[in-house]
C-alpha positions as CSV (number, residue, x, y, z in Angstrom):
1,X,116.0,96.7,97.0
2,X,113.5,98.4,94.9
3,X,113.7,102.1,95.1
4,X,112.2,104.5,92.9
5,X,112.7,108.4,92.4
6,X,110.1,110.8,90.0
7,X,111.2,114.7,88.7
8,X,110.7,117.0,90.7
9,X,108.1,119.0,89.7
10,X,106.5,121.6,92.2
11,X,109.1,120.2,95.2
12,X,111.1,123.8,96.1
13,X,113.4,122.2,98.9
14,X,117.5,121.2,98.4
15,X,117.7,117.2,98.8
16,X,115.0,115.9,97.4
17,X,114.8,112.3,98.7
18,X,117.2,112.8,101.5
19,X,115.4,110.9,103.8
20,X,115.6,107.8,102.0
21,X,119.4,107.5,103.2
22,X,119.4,109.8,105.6
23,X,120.7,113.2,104.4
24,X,119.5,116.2,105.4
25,X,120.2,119.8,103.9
26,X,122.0,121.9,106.0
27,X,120.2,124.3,108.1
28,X,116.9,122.0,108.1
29,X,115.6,120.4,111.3
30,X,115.4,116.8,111.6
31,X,113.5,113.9,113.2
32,X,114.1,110.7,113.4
33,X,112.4,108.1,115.5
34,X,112.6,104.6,115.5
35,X,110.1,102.1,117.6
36,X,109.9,98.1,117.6
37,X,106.3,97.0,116.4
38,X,107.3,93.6,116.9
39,X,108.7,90.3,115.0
40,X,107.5,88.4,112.3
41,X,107.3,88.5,108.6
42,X,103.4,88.6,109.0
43,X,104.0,91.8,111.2
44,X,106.2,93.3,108.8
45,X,103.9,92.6,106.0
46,X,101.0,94.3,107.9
47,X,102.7,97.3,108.4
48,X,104.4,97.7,105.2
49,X,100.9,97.6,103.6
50,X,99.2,100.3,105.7
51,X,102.4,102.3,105.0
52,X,101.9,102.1,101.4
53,X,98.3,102.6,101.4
54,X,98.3,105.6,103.5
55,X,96.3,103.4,106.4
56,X,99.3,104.9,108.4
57,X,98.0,108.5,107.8
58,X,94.7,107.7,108.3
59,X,95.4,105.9,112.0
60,X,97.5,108.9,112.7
61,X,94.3,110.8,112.2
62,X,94.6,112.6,109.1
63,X,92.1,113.1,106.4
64,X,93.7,111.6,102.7
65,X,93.2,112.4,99.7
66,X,95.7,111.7,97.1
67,X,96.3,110.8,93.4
68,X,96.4,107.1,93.6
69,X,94.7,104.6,96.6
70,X,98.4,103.3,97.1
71,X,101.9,104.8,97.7
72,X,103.6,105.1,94.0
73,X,106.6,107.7,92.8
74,X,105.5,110.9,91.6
75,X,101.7,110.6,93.2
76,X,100.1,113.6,95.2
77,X,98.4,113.6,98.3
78,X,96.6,115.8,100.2
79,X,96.5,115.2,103.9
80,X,94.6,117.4,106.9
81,X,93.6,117.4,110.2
82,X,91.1,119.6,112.3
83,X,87.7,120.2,111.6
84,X,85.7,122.1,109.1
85,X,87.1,125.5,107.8
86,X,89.8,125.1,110.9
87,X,91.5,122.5,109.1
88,X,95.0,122.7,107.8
89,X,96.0,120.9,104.0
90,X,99.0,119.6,103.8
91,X,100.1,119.1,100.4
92,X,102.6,116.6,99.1
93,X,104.4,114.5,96.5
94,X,105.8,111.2,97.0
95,X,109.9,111.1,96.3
96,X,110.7,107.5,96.6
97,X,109.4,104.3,96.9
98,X,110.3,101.0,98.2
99,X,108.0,98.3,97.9
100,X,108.3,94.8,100.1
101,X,109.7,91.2,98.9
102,X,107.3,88.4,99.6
103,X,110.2,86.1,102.0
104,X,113.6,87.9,102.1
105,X,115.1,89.4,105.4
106,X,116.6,91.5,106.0
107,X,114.4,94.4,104.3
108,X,112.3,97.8,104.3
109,X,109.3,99.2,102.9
110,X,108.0,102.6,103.1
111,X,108.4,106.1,101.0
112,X,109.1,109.5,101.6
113,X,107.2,112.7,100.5
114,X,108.0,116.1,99.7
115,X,106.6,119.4,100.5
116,X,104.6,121.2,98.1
117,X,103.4,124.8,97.9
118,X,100.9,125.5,100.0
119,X,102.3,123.2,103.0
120,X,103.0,124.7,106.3
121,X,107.3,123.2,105.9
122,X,110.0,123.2,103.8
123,X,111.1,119.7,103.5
124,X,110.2,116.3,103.8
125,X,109.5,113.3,105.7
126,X,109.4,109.7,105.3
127,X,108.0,106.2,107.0
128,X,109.6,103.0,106.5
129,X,109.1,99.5,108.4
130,X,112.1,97.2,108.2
131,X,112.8,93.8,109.2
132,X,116.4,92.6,110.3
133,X,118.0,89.5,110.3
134,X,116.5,88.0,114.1
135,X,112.7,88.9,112.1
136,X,112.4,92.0,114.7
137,X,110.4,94.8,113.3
138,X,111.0,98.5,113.6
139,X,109.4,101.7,112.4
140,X,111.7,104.4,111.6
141,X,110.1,107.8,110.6
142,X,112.5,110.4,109.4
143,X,112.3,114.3,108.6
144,X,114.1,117.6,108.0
145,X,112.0,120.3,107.5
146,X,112.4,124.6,108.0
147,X,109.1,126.6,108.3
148,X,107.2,127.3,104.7
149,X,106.3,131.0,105.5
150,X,106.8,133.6,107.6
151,X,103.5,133.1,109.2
152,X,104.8,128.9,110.3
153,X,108.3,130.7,111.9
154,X,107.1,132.9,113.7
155,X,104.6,129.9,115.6
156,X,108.0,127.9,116.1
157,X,107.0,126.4,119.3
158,X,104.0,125.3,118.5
159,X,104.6,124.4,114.9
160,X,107.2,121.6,116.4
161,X,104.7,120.6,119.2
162,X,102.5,119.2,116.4
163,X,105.0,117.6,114.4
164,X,105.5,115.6,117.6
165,X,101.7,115.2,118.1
166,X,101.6,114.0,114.8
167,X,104.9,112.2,114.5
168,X,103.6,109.8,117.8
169,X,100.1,109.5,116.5
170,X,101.8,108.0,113.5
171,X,103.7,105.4,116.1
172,X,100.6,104.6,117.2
173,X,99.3,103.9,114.1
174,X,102.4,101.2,113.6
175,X,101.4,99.8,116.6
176,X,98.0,99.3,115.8
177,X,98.8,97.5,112.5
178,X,100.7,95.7,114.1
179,X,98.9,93.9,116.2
180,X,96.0,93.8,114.3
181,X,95.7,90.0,113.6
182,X,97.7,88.6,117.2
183,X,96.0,87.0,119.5
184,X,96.2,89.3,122.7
């Protein structure tokens, strides 16, 4: 398994690349879902490529912009939804990496990405497709996060009503890529 890790530089969060295993820092929230897309090495390989070329984020309905048109360690991206001068940034820096094999299963592919200034959390979140043994695919998304300001704390409810919104729009955008290909 190919895993790689970059410095630090501008993350401000305890754990950095926790989600790649798992660990969260105490006293951060966490998600973790995880949602069959399917079987196949074909469906895996779908997947794992609009993972690591931020297709996911764009299905999910977020604006992209970032340093490099595919996932690598250390690269920044800029991601946003809403419209016009209503819409938030959400800055980030990738913490790890794991690409795909061309045959083997088991496996995963996917990355996870830190918070930068300027981002509405504390924390970090990854996406990761894996293939087991019996070829079924899943999607596991993972997070642990606190608020980035005062101003994000204090909209608690809400704040964690769109990182659901945003965390299923995501599924969806598994699913899509998925199934992009099958005959229905």
């Amino acid at each position: 398994m190919k895993s790689r890790h970059p410095r630090p530089g501008g993350l401000d969060y305890p754990g950095i690349g926790g989600t790649e295993h798992g660990a969260a820092p105490e006293g951060y929230a966490t998600v973790l879902k995880e949602v069959h897309l399917g079987a196949g090495l074909d469906t895996y390989q779908r997947v794992a490529t609009g993972i690591l070329s931020w297709e996911l984020q764009r299905r999910a309905g977020l604006r992209v912009r970032a340093d490099s048109p595919t996932v690598v360690s250390g690269a920044r991206v800029v991601s946003g939804f809403g419209i016009g001068p209503f819409r938030l940034k959400v800055p980030c820096q990738v913490v790890w990496v794991r690409e795909p094999r061309p045959k083997d299963e088991p496996q995963s592919a996917g990355f996870g990405y830190g918070a930068l200034p300027g981002h509405p959390a504390r924390g970090e979140e990854s996406f990761e497709v894996r293939i087991d043994g019996r070829g079924e695919v899943l999607l596991r998304i993972r997070a642990f996060s606190k608020p980035g300001s005062w101003f994000y704390a204090a909209g608690g409810p809400v704040t964690r009503a769109a990182q659901r919104y945003v965390t299923s729009r995501y599924i969806e955008g598994a699913r899509q890529l998925a199934a992009e290909g099958q005959i229905p």
